[in-house]
N, C-alpha and C positions, 0 to 999 in steps of 0.2 A: 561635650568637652568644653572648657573654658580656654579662651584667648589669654595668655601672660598680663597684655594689657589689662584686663581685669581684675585680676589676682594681685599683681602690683605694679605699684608706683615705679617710674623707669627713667633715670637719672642720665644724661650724658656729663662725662665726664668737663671738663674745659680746659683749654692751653691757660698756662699759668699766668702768661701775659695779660689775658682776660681778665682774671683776679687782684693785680697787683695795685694797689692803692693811687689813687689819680689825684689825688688832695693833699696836702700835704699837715690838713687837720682831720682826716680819717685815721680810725683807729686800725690800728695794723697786728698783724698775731704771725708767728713765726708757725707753719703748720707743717707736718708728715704727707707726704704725695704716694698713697697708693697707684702701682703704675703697671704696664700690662706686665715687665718685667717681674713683677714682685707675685704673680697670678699662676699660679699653677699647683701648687700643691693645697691641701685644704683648709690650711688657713695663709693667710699672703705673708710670704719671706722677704726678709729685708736681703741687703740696705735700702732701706726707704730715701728719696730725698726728701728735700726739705724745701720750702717755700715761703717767701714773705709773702703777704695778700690784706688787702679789703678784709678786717673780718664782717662787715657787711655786705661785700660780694661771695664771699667764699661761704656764707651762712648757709646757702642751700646745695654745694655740695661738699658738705661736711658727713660722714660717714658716719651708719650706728650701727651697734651690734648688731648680729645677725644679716645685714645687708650681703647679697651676696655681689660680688666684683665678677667683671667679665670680661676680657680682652676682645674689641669688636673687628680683631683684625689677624686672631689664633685660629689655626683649624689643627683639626677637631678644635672645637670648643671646649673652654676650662673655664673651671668657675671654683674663686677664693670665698670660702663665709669671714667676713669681719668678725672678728673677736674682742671681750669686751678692750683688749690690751689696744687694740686698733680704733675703736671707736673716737670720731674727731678728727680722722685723718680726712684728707682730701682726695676725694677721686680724679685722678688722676684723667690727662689726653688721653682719648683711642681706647677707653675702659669707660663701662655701663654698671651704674652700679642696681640691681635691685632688690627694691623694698618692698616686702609683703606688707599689704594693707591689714590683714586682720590674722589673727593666729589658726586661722584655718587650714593652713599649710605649712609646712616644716620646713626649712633653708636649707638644710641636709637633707629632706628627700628631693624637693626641687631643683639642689644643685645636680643630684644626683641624674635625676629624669635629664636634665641640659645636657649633662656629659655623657651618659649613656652609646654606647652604638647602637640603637635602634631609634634615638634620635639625633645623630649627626648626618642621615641625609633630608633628616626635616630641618633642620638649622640651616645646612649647606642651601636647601633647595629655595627659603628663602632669600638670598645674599644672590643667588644666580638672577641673571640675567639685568643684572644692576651693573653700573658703570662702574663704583670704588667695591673692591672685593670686601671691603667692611660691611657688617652685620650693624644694621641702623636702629634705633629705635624704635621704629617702627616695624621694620623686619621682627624685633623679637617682641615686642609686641603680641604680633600673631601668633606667636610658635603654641599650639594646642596642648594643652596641659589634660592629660587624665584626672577625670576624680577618684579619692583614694580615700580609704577610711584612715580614720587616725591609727589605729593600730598596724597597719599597715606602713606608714609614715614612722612608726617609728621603730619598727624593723630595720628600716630602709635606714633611717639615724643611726641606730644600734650598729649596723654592720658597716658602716660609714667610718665611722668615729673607733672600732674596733679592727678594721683595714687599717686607718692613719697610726693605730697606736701599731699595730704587728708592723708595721712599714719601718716605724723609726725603730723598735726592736729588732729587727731584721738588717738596720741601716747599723746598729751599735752592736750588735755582734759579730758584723761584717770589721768591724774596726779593731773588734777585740782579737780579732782571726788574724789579722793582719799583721797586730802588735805580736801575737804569740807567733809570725812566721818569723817576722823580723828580728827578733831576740834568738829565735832559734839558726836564724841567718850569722849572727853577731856574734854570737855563744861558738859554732862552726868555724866563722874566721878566725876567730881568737883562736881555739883551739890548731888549727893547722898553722898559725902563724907561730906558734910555741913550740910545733916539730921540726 
């Protein structure tokens, strides 16, 4: 099995203070702050904020596609894959963002393996016996990644990406359900209020 840390690049997030331009002839960018708020479904939901910054500080964490975001302070564990609409944004405090080093592994099966119940007491069981109940970089780091074949990988994508679409299908027919109670609510009162 491989270490994360080898797999990829492992970003900490930084307070935005950190970032914010100290010069007053640096050049400045108005940027999007993915934040642990924004991390939970599988791609990150806004409202995003917003941030002035260093674009020379804030260069290294700038977010790319596929990067997946991680709250290091959520249990169970969740993980957002950046999409390209996100790409640029800023990693946000108290969020990790990681970058696979080579396309040898898929962000959707990887995010998939992090959230998993068969890995939330290998994540947990890192984080224990640490003084801040935050998951460090270096805690995820170790977390031991199975090797997979690609086809495999992308099963794991396919049924990923095939859950998020039936989820929001399932979320807009719950709406349409709704609307048809409510009309038939409407349609009811009218009609008794007419007797």
């Amino acid at each position: 099995m491989q270490r994360l840390g080898t797999l990829a690049e492992l970003i900490q997030g930084q307070s935005l203070s950190t970032l914010r331009p100290r010069r007053t002839e640096e050049s400045v960018a108005t940027l999007s702050v993915i934040s642990t708020a924004n991390i939970g479904d599988l791609f990150p939901t806004g409202p995003f904020k917003e941030a002035v910054v260093s674009t020379t500080s804030a260069e290294r964490y700038r977010l790319e596609a596929s990067d997946i975001v991680v709250p290091q302070s959520r249990r169970p564990l969740e993980a957002s894959i950046v999409g390209d609409e996100h790409a640029g944004f800023l990693v946000g405090p108290n969020v990790a963002a990681i970058r696979l080093k080579a396309a040898e592994f898929d962000p959707f099966a990887l995010a998939a393996i992090l959230t998993s119940a068969p890995y939330r007491p290998i994540v947990e069981q890192l984080s224990a016996g640490s003084a801040a109940k935050n998951i460090s970089l270096t805690h995820l780091a170790g977390v031991p990644i199975p090797p997979m074949e690609p086809a495999l990988q992308q099963r794991i994508r396919d049924f990923v990406l095939l859950g998020h679409q039936l989820s929001y299908e399932v979320g807009a027919w719950q709406q349409a359900i709704e609307k048809l109670v409510d009309q038939a609510i409407e349609q009811q009162v009218k009609a008794t209020s007419h007797d």
